[in-house]
LOSEMI-774307 format. One record per residue: z, y, x of N, C-alpha, C, O in turn; residue in three letters. Coordinates in steps of 0.05 Angstrom, whole numbers, plus 5000, padded with zeros to 4 digits. Layout:
N
ZYXZYXZYXZYXala ...
//
This chain:
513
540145675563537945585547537645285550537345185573unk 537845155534536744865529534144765539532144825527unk 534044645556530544455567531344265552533544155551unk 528844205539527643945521526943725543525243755561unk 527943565540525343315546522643265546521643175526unk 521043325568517843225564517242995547515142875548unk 518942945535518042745513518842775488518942605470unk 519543035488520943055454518843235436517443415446unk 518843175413517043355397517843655395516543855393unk 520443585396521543855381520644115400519944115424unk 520744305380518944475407521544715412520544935420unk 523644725410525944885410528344685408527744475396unk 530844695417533044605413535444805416537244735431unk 535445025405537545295398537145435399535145435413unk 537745725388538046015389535846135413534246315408unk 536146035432535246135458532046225456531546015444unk 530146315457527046295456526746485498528446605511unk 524246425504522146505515519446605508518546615485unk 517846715537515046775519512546475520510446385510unk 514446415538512246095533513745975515514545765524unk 514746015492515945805473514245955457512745855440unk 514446205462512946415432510346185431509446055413unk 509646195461505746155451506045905440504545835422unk 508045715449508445455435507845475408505845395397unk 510245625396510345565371508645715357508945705333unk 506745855366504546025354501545805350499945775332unk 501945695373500145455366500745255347499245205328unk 503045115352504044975331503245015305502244855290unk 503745295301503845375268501045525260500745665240unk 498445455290496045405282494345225277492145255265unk 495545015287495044685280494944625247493244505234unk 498044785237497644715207496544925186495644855164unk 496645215196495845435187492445365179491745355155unk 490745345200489345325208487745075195486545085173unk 487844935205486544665204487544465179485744325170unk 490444455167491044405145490944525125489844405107unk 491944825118491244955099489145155098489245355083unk 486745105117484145275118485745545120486345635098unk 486445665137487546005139485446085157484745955176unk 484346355148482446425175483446825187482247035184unk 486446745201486646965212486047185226484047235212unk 486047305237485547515260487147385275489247265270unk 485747425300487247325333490347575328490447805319unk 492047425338494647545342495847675367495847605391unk 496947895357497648015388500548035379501448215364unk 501847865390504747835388507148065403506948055428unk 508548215396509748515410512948495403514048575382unk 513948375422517148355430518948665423518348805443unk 520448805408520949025409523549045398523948945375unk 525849205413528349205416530049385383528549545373unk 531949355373533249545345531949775342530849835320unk 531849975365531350165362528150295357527150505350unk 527550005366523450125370523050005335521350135324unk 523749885323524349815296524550005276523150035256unk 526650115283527150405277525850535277525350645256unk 524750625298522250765302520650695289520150855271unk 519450505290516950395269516950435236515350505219unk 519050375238520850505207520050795196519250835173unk 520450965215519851195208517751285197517451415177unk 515351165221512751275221510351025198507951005193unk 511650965195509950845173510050655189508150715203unk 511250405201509950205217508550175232508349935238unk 506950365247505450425254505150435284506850585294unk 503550325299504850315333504250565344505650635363unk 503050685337502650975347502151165328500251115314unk 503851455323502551555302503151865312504451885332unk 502152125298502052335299505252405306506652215300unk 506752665318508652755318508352985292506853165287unk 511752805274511852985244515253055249516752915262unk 515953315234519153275236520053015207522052875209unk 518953005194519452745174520152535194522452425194unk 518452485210519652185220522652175228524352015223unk 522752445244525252405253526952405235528652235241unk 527552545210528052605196529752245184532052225179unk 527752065184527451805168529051625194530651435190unk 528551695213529251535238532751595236534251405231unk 533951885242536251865237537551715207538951515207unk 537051815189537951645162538151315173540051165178unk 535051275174536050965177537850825196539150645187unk 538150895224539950905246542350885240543850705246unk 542951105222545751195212546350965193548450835197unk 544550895173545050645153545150375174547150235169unk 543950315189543250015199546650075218548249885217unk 547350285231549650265245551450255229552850065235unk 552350375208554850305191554350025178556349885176unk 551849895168552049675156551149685133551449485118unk 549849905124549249865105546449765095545649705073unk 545549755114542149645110542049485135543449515154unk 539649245129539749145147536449215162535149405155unk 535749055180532349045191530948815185531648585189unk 528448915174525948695174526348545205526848645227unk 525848255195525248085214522548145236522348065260unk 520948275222518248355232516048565223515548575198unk 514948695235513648805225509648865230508749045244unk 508348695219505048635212503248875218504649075214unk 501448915225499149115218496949045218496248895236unk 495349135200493049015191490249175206488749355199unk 490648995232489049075249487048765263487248525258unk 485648885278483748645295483948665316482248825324unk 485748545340487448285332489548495314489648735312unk 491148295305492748305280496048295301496748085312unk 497648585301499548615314501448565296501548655273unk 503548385309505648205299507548335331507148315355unk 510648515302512448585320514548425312515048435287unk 516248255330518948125330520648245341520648435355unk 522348115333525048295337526348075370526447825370unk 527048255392528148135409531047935397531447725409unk 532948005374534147975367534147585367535447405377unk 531747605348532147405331532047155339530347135356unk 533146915335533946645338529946595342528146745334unk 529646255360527146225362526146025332524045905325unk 528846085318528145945290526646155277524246135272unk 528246395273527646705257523846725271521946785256unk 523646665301520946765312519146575301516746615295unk 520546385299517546065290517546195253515746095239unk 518846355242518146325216516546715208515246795189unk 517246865230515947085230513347095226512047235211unk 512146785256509846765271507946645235505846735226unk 508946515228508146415207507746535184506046485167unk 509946735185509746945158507847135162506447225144unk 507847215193506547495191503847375205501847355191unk 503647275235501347205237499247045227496947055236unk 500346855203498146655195498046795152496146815135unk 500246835151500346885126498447215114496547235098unk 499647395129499947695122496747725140495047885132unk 496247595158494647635176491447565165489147655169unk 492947305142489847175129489447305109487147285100unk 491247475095490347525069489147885084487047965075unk 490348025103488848165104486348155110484848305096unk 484947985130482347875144480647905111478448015106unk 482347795097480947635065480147705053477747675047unk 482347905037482648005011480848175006481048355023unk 479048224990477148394980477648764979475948944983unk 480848774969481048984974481449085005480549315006unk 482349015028482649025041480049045067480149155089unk 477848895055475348825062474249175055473549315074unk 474349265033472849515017474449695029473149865042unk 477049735029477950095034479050085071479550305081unk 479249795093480749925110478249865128476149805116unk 478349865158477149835182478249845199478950035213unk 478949465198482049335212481149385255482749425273unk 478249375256476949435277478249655294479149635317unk 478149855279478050135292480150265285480650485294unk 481850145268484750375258486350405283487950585277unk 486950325308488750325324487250535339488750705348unk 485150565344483750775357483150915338481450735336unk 482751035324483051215298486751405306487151655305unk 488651215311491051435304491951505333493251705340unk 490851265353490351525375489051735376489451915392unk 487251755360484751995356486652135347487452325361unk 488352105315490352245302492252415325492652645330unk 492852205334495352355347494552595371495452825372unk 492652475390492052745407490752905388490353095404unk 489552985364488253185357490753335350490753575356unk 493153235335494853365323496653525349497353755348unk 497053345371497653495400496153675408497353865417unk 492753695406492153875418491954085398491554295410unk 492154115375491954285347495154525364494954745375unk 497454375357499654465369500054655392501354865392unk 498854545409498654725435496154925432496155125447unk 494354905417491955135404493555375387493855605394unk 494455235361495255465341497555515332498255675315unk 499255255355502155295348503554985328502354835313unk 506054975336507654735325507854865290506754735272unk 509055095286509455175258507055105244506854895232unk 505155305247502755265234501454955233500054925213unk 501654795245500854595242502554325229501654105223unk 506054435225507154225219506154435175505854325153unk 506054725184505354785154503754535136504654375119unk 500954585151499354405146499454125140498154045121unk 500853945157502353685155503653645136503153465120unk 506053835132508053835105505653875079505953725060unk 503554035076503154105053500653815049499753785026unk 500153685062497653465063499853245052499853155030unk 501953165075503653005056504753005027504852805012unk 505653275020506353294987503853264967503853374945unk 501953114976498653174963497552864973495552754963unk 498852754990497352534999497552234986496352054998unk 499152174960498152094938496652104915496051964896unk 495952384927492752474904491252514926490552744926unk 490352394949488352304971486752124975485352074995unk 486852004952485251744952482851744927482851844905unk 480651544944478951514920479351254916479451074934unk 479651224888480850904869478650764874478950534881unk 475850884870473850674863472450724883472650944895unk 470250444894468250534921466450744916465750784893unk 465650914938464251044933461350984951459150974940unk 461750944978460750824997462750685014465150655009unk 461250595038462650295055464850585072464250815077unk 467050455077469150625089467450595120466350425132unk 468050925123467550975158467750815175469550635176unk 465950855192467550695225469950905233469451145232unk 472150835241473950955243474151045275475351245281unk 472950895292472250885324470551195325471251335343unk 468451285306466851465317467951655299466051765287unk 470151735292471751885277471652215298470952435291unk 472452135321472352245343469652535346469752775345unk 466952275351464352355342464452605327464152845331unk 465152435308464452595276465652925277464653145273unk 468852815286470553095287468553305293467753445274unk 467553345325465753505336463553555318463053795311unk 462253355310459653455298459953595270458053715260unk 461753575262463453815237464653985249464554185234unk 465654035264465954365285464154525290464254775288unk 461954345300458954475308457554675282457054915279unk 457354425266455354515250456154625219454654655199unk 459154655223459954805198460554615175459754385177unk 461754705152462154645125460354745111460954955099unk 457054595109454554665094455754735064455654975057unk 456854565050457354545027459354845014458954994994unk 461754845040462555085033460855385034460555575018unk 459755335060457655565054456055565032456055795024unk 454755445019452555484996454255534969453655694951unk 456355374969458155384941458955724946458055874928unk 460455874969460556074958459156324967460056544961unk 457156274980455156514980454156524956453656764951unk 453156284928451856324910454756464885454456424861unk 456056544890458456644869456356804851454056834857unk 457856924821455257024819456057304814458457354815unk 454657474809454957824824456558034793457258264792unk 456457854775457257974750458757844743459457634753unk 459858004715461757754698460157724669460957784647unk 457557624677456257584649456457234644456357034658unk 456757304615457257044604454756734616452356714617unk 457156544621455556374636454856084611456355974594unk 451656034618451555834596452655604603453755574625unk 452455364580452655154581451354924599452854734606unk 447954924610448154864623448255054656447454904673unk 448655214662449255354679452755154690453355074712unk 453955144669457555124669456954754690457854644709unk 455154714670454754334683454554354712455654234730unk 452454584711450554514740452254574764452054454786unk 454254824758456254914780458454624784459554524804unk 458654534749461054304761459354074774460254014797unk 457853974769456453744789456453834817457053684836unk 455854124821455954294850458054204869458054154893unk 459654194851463254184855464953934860467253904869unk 462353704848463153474841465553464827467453344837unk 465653594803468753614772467153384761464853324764unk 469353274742472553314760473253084786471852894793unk 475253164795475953064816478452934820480153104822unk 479252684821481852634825482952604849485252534852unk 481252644870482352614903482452954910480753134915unk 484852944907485553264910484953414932483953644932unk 485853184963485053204983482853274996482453405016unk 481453154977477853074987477253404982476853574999unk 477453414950476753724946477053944962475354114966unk 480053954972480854204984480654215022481354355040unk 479453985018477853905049475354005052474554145070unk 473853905029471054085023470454305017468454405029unk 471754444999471554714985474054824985474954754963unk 475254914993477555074995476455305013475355275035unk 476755515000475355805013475755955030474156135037unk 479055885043480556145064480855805091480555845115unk 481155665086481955415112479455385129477155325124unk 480355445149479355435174479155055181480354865173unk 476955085201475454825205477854575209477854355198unk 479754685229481754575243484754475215486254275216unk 484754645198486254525175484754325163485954125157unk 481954335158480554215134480753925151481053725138unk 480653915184480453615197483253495191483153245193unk 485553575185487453525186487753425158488453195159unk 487453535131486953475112486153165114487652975112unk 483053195120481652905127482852695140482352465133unk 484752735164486352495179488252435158488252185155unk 489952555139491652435126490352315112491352095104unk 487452385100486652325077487151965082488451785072unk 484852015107484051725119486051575123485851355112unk 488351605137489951485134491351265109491751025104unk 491851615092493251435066490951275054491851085041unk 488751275055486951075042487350815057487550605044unk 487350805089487650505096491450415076491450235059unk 492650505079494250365060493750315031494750105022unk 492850425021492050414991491550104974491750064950unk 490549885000490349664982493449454988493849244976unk 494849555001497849515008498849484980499349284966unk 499049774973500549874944499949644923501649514911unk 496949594922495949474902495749164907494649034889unk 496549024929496348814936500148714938501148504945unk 500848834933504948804940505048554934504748394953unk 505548444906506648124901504047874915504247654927unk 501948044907499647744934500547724962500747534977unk 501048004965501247964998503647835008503647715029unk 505147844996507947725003508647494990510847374990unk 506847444979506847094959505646954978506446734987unk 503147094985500846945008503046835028503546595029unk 504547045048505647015069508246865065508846695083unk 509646905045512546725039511546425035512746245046unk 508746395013508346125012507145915037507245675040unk 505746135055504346005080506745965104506145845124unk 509246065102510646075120513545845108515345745122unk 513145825084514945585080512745325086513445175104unk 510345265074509445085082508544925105507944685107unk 508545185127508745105156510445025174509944895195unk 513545145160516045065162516244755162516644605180unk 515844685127516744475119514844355139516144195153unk 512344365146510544115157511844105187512543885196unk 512144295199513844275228516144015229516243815243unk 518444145203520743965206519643615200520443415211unk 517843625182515543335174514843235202514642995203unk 514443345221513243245238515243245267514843155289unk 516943355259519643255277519443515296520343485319unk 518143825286517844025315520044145317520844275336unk 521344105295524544305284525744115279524943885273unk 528644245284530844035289532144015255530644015236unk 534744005252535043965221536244295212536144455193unk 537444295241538644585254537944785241538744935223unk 535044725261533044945248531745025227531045255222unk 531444765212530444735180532344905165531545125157unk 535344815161536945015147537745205158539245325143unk 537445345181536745595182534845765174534846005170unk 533245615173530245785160531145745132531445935117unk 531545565127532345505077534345725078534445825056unk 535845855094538345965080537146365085538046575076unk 534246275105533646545103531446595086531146825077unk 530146445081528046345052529446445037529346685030unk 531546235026532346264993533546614999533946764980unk 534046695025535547035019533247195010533647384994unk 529947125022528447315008527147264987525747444977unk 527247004977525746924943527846984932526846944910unk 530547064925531947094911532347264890532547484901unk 532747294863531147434846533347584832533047544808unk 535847784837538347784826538047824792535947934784unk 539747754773539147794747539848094744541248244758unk 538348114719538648474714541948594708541948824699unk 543948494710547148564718547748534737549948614743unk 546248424754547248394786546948694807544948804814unk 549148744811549348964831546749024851545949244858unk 546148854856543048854874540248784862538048724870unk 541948824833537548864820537049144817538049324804unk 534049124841532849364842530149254834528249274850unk 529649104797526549074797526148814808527548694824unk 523848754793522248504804521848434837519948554848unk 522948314847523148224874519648054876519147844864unk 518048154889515048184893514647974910512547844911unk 517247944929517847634936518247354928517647134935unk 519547464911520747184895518347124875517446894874unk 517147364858514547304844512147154857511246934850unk 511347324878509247264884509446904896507646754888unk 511446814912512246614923512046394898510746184902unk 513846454862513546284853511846204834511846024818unk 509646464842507046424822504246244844502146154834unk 505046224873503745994886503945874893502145764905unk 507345714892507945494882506845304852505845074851unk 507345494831506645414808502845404810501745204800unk 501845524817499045494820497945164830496245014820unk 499945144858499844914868499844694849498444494850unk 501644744833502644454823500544514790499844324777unk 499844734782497744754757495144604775493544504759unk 494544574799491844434806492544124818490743964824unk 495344054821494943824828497243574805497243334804unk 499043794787500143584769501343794745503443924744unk 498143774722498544044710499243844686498743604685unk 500443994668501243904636499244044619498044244625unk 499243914598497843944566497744234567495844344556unk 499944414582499644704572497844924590496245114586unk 499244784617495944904634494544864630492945054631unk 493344584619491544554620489844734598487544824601unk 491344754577490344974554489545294561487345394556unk 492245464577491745564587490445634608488845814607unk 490945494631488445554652487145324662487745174680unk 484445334641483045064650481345004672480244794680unk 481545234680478845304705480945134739479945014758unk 483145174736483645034759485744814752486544684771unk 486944744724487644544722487044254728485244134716unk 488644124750487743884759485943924777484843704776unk 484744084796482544004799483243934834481643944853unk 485843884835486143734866486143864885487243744903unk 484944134893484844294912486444554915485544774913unk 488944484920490544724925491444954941492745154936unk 490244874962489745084983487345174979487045424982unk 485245034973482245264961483045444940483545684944unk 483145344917484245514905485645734908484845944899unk 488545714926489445894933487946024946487346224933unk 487046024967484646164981482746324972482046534984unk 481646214945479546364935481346634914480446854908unk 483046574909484746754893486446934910486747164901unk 488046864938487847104957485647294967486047514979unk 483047184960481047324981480247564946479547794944unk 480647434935478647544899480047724885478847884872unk 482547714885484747864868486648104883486848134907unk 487748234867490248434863492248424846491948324824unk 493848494852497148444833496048404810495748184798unk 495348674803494348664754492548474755493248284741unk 490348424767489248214760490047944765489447774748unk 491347844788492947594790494847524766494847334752unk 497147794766498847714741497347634716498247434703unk 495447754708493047804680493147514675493947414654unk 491547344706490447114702491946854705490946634699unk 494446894717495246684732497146734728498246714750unk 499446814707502446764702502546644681501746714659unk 503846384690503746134666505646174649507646314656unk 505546084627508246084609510545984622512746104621unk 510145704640512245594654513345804671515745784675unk 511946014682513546234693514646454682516446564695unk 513946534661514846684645518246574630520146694622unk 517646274632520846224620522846154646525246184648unk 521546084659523346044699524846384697527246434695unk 522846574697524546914690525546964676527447104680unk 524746894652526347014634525247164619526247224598unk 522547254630521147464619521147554581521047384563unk 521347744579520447884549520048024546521248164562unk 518348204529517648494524519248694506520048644483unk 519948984522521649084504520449354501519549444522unk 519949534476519349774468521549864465523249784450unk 521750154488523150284488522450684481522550884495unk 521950634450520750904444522651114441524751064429unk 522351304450524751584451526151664413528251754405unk 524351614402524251754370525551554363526051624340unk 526451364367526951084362530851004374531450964398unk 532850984352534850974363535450714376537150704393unk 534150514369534550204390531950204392530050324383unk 533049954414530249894421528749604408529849434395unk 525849604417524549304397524549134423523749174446unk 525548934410523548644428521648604418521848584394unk 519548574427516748584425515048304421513348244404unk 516548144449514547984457516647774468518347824485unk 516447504455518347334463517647024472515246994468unk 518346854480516846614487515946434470517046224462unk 513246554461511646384441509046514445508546734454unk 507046324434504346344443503046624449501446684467unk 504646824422503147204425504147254449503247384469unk 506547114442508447304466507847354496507747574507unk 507547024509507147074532503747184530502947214553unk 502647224519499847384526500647664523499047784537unk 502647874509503848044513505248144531505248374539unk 507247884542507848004566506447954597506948064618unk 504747754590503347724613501048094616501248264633unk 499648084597499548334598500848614608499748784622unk 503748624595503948874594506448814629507649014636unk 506948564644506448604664504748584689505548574713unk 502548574682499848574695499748944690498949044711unk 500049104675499449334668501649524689501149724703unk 504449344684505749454705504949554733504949784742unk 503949274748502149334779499549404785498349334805unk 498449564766496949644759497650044772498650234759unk 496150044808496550254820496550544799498250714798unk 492850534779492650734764494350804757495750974767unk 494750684734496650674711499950764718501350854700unk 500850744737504450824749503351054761504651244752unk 501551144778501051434787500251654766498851564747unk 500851864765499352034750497652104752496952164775unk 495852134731492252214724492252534726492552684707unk 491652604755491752864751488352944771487552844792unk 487353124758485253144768484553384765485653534748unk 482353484783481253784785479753794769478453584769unk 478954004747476654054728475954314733473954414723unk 476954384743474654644736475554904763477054844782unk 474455134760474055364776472855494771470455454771unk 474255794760473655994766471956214770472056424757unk 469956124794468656164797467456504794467856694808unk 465856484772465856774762468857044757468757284758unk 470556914754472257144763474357094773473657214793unk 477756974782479157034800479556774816481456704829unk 476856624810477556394826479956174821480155974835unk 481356224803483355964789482355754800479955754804unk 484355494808483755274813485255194793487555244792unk 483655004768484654834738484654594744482554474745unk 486954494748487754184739488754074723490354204710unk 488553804714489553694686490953514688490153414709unk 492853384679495453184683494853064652494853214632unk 494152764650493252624621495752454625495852294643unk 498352504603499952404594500352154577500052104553unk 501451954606501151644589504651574581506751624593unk 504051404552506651344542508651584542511051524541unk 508051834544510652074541511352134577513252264585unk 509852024589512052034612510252344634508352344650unk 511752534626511152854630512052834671513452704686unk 510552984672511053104710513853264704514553434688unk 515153114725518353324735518053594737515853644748unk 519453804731518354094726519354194760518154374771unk 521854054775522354144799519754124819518454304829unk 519453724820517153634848514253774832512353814848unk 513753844801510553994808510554194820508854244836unk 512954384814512854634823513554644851513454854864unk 514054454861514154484896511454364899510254464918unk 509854174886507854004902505754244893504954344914unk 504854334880502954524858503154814875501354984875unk 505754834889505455064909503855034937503155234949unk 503354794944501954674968498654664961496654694976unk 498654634938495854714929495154954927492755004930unk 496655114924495255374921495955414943493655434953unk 497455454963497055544995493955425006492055555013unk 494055175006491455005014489655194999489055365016unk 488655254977486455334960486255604963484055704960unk 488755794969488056034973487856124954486456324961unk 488156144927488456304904489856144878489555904872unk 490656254870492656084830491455884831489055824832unk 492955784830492455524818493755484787495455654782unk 493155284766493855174739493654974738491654904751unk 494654824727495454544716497454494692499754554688unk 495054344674496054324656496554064645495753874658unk 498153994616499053724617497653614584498253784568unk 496853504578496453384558496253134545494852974558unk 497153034523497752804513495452634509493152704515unk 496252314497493552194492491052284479488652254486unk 492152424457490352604433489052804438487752914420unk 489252914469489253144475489853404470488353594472unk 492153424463493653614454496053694470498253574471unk 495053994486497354014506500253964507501354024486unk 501453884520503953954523505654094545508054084543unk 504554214563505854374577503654464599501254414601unk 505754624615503554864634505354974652507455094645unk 504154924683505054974702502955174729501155044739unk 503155324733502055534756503755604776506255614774unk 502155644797503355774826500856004850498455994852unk 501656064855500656304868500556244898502556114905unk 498856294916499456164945501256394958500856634953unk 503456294974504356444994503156585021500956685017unk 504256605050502356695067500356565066500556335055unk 497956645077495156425083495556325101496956435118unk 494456065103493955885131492356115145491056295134unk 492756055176492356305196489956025221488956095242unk 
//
């Protein structure tokens, strides 16, 4: 390892790092994080961790502690197997959006790779979660680490109660369901996740009120039920419902207390990710642009050698890199390279904008403050609405961008939308519509039940642009519902017009025990 001179700026001189270099350069890159570009992080808990704990992390969702699933392992060999032959490589690091805010490095990496992690993940990824509105509304960065220790011994002690089968049942059928687990819009302020614990117990104690009253009142005949009678049972029911989870947590008629909590932990879970999904090109624009600019100010100020500078540019330009759509390695809009060169370009629309920003976006054209701005637009926005507001024409021709209609009835296809005034408001649009969480998931929701005679659980699937549910994954995911629900389930599919187009049912297998 190289010793510096007590008189040199540089705060590294090779490959080599320590853990007193870490805190060095963690400070360093809070000097400018901080105090130059106003960042207001979560305190950092920095976690040294060898290929294999990577791997691990990999599996389980990132996650420093999580439930025992056979999936993980499942995910852990694959990737193992890929990263050992070569065919994939490892994140430099991996974030969680917690308080403090855990930042994992790779023992691996050069103390160049650590000074640009510290920057990506702790000041960048770290501020926009603290920030961002969505992130503010669906998680509880406080308590999630004690929350999946709660997860994990409940699911241990579930195991040694009713058995590993029965409980990984349960697990498998919550996962094939746990993208219809979420509520899109607030409903109230998300739980404390700390008294989760609490809570468990005091819903053991005192029962599922709701299930009791919904079906002791069944009703004793099969006489025709009115109109508003039909309302009053669905408000009962809260129909329709698009958190599938929620429902069959609440009202599902044969699941015992101990399934319905399990239900709920995934639920909770997949909701703290939920503003992830919907935040992809901010979050990684936030952190790519806060972690080059801390870079560059380091090497400005003499803390990095030249060494080090083009080691960090040659690992930059590997993740802004955007391959063209013939390139063997385009998989899609690189959410990196976007988000990175839409706050760049923001930068330079508020401090050296032309005649055309200024037309188009006059609200921050010129107005000299580029890190506020950015700031107020990390803390305010989401993908569809950032793209909506803030993709300039100048970016739209840097890509390439154009709009293409690709209708089935239709033997070619249209260009739609090309670089001229409609145009880019078309395609700024219709890719703002793209990252737009709703809109790419399917609209499938609970309407109705039964009730008066065999108890059917009716769901509806609203068909956007033609694009129909796979007839294999419903009929496997649509079977997990009716095990959970304990009787037929239906689901059906229908077009914009409302006019069906298809129909799918399943029957539950053994009952949960």
């Amino acid at each position: 390892m190289t010793i510096l001179a007590s008189d040199s700026k540089l705060l590294f001189n090779g490959p080599d790092w320590d853990f007193d270099l870490i805190k060095r350069v963690h400070e360093a890159c809070g000097e400018i994080g901080i105090k130059e570009m106003g960042l207001d992080p979560y305190p950092n808990q920095i976690e040294v961790i060898t290929t294999e704990q990577m791997l691990d992390a990999y599996a389980s969702t990132g996650m420093p502690l999580f439930y025992r699933h056979w999936s993980f392992g499942k995910h852990f060999a694959r990737n193992e197997a890929m990263y050992r032959k070569g065919y994939q490589g490892l994140a430099y690091e991996i974030v969680i959006n917690s308080n403090p805010c855990i930042v994992y490095i790779m023992e691996e990496n050069s103390a160049t790779m650590q000074t640009l992690v510290i920057a990506h993940a702790g000041y960048g990824h770290s501020h926009f979660f603290k920030n961002n509105y969505a992130f503010k509304q669906w998680t509880d960065a406080d308590g999630i680490l004690d929350y999946l220790d709660f997860a994990r011994g409940l699911i241990a002690k579930y195991e040694d109660r009713y058995g590993q089968e029965e409980v990984e049942r349960v697990l498998d059928a919550a996962h094939a369901l746990q993208s219809h687990g979420i509520h899109r819009f607030p409903r109230k302020r998300m739980p404390d996740l700390r008294s989760e614990q609490r809570r468990e117990e005091e819903r053991r104690r005192h029962g599922e009120q709701l299930f009791n009253d919904l079906w002791r009142t069944l009703p004793a005949s099969k006489r025709k039920v009115t109109s508003d009678e039909d309302a009053r049972r669905k408000a009962l029911l809260g129909l329709p419902e698009e958190n599938l989870l929620y429902f069959l947590e609440k009202t599902a008629p044969r699941l015992q207390g101990w399934h319905r909590e399990i239900l709920r932990m995934v639920r909770m879970i997949n909701q703290y990710f939920y503003p992830q999904r919907q935040t992809k090109v901010m979050n990684e624009g936030c952190a790519t642009f806060t972690h080059h600019r801390i870079m560059n100010r380091l090497h400005e100020k003499g803390q990095i050698s030249d060494g080090a500078f083009l080691e960090f540019l040659h690992s930059h330009t590997s993740v802004v890199m955007q391959p063209e759509f013939d390139d063997r390695r385009y998989s899609g809009i690189n959410p990196y390279a976007l988000g990175f060169a839409m706050m760049c370009d923001i930068e330079r629309i508020c401090t050296k904008p032309t005649d055309e920003d200024r037309e188009w976006m006059p609200d921050i054209a010129g107005n000299g403050d580029a890190y506020g701005t950015l700031r107020d637009i990390w803390a305010n926005y989401r993908d569809e609405s950032f793209v909506s507001q803030f993709l300039s024409p100048a970016m739209i021709r840097e890509f390439g961008f154009f709009r293409v209609v690709d209708d089935e009835d239709e033997e070619e296809m249209q260009v739609a939308a090309i670089h001229d005034e409609r145009g880019y408001r078309k395609i700024r649009r219709a890719l703002a519509k793209h990252y737009d969480v709703a809109y790419s998931d399917p609209d499938i929701q609970i309407v109705d039940v039964d009730l008066a005679g065999d108890r059917k659980l009716i769901l509806s699937h609203r068909v956007l642009d033609g694009m129909a549910l796979a007839e294999d994954d419903t009929a496997k995911v649509l079977q997990h519902v009716a095990d959970l629900w304990g009787y037929d389930v239906k689901l059906t599919e229908a077009d914009e017009n409302g006019s069906q187009t298809g129909e799918h049912s399943a029957s539950p297998r053994r009952p949960f025990m």
